[in-house]
N, C-alpha and C positions, 0 to 999 in steps of 0.2 A: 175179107178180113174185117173184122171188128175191134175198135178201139180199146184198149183195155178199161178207160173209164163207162165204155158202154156195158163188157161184158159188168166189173164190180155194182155199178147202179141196179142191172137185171137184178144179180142178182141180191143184192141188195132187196129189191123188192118182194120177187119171193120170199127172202126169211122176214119180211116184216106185214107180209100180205094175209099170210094163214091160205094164201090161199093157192088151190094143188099146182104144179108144175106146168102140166102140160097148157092150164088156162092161161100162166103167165107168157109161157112159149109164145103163145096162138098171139099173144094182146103185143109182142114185140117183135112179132114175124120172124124167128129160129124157130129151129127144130129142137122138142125136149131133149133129147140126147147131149144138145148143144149146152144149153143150161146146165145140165146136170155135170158135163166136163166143166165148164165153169166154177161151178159150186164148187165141184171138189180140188181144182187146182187152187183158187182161194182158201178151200181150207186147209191143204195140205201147206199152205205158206208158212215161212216163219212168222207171220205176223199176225194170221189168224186168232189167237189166243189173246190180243191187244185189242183188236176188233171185236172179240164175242165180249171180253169185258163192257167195254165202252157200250154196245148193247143193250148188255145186263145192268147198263146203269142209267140209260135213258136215250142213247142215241139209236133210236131205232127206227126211224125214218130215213128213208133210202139217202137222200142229199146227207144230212149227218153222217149217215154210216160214209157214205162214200168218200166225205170230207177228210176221212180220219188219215191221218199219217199213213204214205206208204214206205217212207225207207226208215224210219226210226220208232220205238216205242217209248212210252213213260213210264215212269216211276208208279207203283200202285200205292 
């Protein structure tokens, strides 16, 4: 089992890496399938859409993104 801050940072890097899945997979020893459940349980969160902002506005290095609030959102 994996920490939930492990899987948010993966994937965190992924969307900040540009670069394909399965390369990210291979460099953090899961399997892509793994990842990709990931990815989409984060996006499927309520809180998804607080974190693509924050993104869309500069926090797009993984330690940032991962920093972001997880039980609460802000004000836009």
């Amino acid at each position: 089992m994996f920490a939930p801050e492990f899987k948010r940072e993966t994937v965190a890097l992924f969307e900040s890496s540009g670069r394909p899945l399965a390369h990210i997979a291979a460099e953090v020893g899961i399997m892509p399938w793994m990842l990709r459940a990931w990815r989409r349980s984060i996006r499927s969160g309520p809180l998804w859409k607080c974190r693509l902002m924050a993104i869309t506005r500069g926090a797009s290095d993984r330690k940032a993104w991962a920093s972001l609030p997880t039980r609460s959102c802000w004000a836009t």
